[in-house]
C-alpha positions as CSV (number, residue, x, y, z in Angstrom):
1,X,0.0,0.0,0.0
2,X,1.5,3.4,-1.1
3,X,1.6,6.3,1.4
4,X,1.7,9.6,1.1
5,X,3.9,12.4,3.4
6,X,3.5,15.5,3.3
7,X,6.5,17.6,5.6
8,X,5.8,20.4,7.8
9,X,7.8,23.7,9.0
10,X,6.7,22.4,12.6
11,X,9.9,20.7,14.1
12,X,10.8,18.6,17.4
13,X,12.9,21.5,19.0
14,X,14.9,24.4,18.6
15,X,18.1,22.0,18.4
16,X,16.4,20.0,15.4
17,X,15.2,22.8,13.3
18,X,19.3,24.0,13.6
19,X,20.5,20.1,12.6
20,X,18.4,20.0,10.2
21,X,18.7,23.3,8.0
22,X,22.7,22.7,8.9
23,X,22.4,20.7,5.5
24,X,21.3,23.6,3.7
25,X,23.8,25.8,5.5
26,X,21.6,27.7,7.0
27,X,23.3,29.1,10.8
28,X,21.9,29.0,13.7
29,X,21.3,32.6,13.7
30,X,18.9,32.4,10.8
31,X,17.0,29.5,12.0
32,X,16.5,31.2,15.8
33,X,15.2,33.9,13.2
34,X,12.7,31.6,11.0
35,X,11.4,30.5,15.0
36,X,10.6,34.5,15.6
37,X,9.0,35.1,12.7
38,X,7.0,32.2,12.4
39,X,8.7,30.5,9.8
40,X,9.4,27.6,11.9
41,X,7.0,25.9,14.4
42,X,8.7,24.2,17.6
43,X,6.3,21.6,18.6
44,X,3.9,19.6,17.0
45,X,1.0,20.0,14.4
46,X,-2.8,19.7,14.8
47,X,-3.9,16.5,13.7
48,X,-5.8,16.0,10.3
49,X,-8.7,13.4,10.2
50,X,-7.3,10.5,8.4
51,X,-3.3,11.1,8.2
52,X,-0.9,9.8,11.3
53,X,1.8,12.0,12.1
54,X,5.2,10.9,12.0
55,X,8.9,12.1,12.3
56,X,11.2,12.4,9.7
57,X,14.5,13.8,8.2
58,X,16.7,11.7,10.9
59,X,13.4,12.9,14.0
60,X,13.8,16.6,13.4
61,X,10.5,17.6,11.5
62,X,7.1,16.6,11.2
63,X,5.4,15.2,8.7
64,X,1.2,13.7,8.0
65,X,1.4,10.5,6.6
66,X,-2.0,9.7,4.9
67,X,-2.6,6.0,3.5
């Protein structure tokens, strides 16, 4: 059965959001900035009817899964 994810800008922590836009080199400065202005969400989305939220991109960001 296929699945389809669809990623978030909502992310585990602070600590993640840095790890992961490290790949992108993106600094820790920038990110902290993205948090500010809303660009990046520390915590967890609302849930959607019918899609399971998951972790991905090594358990930094959110993502719905949907069947």
């Amino acid at each position: 059965m296929a699945y389809d994810l669809q990623g978030t800008c909502h992310f585990l922590n602070a600590s993640a959001a840095i790890r992961y836009y490290r790949t992108q080199e993106t600094d820790a400065a920038a990110v902290r900035q993205k948090i500010e202005e809303g660009g990046i969400v520390i915590g967890k989305p609302k849930a959607r009817k019918g899609s399971k939220l998951i972790l991905i991109d090594e358990g930094t960001r959110y993502a719905y899964e949907t069947k």
